[in-house]
N, C-alpha and C positions, 0 to 999 in steps of 0.2 A: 514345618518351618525349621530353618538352618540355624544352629545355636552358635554364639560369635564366635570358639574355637571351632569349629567346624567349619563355619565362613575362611576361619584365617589359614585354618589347615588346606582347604579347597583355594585359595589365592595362592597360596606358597606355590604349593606343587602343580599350579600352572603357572605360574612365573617361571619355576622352574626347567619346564616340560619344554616351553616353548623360548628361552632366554637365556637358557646355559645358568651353572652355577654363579657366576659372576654377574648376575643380576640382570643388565638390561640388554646381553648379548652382543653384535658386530667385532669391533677390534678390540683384541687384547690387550690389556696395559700393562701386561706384562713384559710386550717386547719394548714399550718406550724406555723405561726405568733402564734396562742396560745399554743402551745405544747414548742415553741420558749423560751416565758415567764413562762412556768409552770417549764422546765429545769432550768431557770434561780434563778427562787426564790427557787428551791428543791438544787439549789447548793451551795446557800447564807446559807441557814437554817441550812443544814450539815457542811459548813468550821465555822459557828458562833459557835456549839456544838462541834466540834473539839479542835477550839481555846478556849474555855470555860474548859474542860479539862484539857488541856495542862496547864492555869493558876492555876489549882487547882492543878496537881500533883508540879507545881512547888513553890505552897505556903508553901504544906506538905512535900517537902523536904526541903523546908528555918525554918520551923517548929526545922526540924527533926537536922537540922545541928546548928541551934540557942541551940539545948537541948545538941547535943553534945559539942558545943565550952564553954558551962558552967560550962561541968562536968557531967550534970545528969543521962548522958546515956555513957557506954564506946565504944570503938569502936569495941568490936564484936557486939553488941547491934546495932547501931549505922549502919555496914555493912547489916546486918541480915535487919532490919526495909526499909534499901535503898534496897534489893535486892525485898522485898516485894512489896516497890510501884513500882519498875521497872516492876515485874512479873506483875501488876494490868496494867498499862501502855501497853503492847501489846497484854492484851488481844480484 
């Protein structure tokens, strides 16, 4: 009769034998964890350059509307130059 270290040591080392040191074998979870982070910083990187944008079309139209509340530009000018950064904007 099997004494229960012996049972336990006769489990391991077929777990082992047949399941790889990582316990229950198949795919690695080692390769998710880095593709995990690589997604993470590629989606930091593109909403920073997003948001970078957005503050710049929105400087150039406070520009754009500071010139008109002065006078310097009329307001077909003024429509024309907004429809322009809009057009730039979805592209």
């Amino acid at each position: 009769m099997l004494t229960t270290s012996a049972l336990l040591a006769a489990t391991t080392a077929h777990t082992v034998a047949h399941a790889g040191h990582w316990g229950h074998g198949g795919f690695g979870w080692w390769f998710i964890f880095p593709l995990f982070w690589i997604a993470l910083i590629v989606l930091f990187i593109v909403g920073r350059r997003r948001g970078q944008r957005t503050e710049h079309r929105q400087a150039a139209e406070g520009v754009l509307r500071e010139r008109y509340a002065r006078g310097e530009i009329d307001e077909t000018e003024f429509r024309q130059r907004l429809e322009v950064l809009h057009a730039a904007q979805r592209r």
